[in-house]
Backbone bond lengths (Angstrom), bond angles and torsions (degrees), N, CA, C in turn:
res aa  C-N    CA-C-N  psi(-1)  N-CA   C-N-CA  omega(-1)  CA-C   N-CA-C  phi
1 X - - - 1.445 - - 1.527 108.60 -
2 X 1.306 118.19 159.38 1.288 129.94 -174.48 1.390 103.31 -138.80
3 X 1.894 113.83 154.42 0.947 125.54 -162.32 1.499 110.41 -119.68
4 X 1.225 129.87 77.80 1.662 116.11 172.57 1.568 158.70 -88.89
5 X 0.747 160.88 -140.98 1.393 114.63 146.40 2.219 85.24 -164.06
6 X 1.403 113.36 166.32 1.745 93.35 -169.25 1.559 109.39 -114.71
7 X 0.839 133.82 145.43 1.431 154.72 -134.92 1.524 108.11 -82.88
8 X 1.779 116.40 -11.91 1.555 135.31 168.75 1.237 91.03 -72.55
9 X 1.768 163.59 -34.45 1.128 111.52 163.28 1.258 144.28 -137.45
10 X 2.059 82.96 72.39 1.375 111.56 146.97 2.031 100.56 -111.34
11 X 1.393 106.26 61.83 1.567 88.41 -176.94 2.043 110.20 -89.18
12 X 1.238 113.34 -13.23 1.327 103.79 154.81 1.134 127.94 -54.61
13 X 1.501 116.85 -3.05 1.682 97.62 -153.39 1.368 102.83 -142.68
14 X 1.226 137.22 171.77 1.365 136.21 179.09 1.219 107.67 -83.21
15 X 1.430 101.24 149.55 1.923 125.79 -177.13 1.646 104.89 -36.22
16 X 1.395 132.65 -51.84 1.461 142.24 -148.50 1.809 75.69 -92.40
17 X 1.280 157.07 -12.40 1.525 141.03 -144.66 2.046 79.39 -115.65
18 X 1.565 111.49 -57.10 1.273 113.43 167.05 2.121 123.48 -49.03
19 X 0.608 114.75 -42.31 1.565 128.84 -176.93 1.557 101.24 -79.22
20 X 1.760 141.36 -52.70 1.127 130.77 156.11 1.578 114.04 -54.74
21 X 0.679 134.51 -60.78 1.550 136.56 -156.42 1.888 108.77 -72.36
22 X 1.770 102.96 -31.56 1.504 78.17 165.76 1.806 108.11 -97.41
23 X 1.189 130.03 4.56 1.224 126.95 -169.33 1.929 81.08 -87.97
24 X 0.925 136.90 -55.81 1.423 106.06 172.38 1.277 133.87 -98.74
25 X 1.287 119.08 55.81 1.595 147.25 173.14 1.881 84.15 -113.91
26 X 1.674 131.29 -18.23 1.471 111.38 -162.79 1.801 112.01 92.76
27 X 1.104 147.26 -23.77 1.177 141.88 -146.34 2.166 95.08 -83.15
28 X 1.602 99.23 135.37 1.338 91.51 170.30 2.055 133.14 -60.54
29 X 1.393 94.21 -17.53 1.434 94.10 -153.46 1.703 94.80 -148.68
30 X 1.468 112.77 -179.60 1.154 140.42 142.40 1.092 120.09 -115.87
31 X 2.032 105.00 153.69 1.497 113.29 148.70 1.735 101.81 -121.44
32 X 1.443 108.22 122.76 0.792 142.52 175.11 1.361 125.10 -30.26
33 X 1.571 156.95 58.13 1.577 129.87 -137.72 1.797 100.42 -100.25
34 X 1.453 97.92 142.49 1.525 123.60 -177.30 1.310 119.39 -128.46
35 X 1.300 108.15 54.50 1.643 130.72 -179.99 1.025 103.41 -130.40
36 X 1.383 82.61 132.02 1.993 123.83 177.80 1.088 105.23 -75.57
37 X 1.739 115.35 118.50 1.148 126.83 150.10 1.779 97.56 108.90
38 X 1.350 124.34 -19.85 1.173 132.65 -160.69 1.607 113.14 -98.82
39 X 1.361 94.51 -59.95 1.877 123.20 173.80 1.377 112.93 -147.20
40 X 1.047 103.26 137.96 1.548 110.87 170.56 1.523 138.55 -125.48
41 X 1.353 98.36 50.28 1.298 121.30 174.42 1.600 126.54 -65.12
42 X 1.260 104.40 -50.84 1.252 110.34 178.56 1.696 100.48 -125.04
43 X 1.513 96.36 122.68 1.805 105.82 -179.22 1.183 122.19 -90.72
44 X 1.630 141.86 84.89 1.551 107.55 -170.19 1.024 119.07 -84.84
45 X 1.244 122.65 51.76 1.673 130.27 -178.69 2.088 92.38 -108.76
46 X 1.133 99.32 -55.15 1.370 103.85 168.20 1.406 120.63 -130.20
47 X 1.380 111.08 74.86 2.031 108.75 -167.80 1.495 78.91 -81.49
48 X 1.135 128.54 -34.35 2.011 120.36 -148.21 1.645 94.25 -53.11
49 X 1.535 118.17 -34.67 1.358 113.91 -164.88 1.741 105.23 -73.93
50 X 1.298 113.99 -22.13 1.583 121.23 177.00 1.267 125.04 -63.12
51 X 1.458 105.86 -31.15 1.603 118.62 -159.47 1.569 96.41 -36.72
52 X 1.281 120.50 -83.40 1.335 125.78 -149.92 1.372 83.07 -62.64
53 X 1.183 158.08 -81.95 1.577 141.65 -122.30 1.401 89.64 -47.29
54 X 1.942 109.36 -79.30 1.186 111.18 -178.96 1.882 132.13 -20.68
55 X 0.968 104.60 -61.54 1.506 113.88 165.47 1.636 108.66 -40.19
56 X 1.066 119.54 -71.17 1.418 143.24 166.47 1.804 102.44 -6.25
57 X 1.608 94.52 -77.46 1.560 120.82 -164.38 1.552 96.09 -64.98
58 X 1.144 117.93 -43.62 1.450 114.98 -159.53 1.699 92.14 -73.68
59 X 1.176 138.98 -65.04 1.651 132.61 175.49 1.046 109.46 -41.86
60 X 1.771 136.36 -52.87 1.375 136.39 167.06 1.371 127.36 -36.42
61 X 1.356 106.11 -44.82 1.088 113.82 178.57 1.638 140.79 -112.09
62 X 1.994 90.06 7.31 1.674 106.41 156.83 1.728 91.28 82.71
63 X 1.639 131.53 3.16 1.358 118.63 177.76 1.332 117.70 -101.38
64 X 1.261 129.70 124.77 1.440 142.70 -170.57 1.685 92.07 -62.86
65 X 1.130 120.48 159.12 1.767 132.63 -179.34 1.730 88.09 -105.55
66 X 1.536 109.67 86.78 1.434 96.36 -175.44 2.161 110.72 -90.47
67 X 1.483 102.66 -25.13 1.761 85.70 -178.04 1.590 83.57 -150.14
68 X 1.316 119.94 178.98 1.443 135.53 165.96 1.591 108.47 -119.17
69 X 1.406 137.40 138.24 1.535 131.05 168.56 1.438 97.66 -115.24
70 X 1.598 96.14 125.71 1.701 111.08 177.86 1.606 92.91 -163.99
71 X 1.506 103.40 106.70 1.296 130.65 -149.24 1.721 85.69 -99.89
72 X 1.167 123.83 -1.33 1.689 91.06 -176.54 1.517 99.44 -96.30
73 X 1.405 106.76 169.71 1.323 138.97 164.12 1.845 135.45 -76.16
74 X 1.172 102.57 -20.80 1.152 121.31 178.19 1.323 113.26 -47.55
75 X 1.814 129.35 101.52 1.286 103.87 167.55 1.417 141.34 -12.96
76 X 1.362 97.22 -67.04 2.077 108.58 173.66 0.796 108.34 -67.39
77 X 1.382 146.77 2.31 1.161 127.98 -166.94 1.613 93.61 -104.04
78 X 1.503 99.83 -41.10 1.618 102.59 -169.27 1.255 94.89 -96.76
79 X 1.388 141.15 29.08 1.317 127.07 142.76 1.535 109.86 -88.88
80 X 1.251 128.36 -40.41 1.174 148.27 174.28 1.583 96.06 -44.84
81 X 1.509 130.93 -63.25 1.537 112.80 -167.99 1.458 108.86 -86.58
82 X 1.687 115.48 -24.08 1.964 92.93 167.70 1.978 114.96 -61.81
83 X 1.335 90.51 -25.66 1.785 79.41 -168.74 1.831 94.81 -81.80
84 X 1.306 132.11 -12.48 1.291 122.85 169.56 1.703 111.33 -77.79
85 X 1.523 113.17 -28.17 1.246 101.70 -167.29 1.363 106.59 -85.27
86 X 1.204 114.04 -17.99 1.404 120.47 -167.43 1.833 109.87 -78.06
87 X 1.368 112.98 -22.91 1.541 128.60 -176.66 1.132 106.24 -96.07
88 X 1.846 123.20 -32.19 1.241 102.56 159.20 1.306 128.97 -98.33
89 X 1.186 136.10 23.59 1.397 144.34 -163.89 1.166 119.39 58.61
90 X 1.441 130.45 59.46 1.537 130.19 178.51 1.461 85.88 -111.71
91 X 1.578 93.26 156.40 1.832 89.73 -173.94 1.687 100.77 -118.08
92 X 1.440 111.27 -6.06 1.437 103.15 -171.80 1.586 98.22 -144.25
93 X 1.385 108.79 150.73 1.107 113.34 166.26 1.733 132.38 -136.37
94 X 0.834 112.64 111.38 1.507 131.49 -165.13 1.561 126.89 -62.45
């Protein structure tokens, strides 16, 4: 089993402030949050420009990319985060 916790609440703060702070709280992983207006960690307006950070943080910081949460419905919208999750290695999306 694995332990994750999702990246909305660190939504004050930047992606690398979320990824340190639970990597020393202990937690195995992240899920990623991609909500508008809420957190803005992961953009799918432009994730392509994220890839590497993300990648980056997650080896830096020993956390597996375990799910992404992007609650809308919008066809494009949810085509937009399988083809992001799929390039960055997220395996689920919420």
């Amino acid at each position: 089993m694995k332990l994750g916790a999702n990246s909305v609440l660190f939504g004050g703060f930047d992606m690398e402030a979320a990824f340190k702070h639970l990597a020393m709280a202990g937690y195995d992983g992240i899920e990623l949050s991609a909500i508008d207006g809420m957190s803005r960690h992961l953009l799918l307006d432009c994730w392509r420009d994220q890839v590497a950070e993300i990648k980056r943080l997650s080896s830096d910081y020993h956390l597996e990319l375990l799910a992404m949460e992007q609650p809308s419905q919008d066809p494009a919208r949810m085509e937009q985060a399988f083809q992001a999750a799929v390039e960055i290695g997220i395996p689920i999306i919420n």
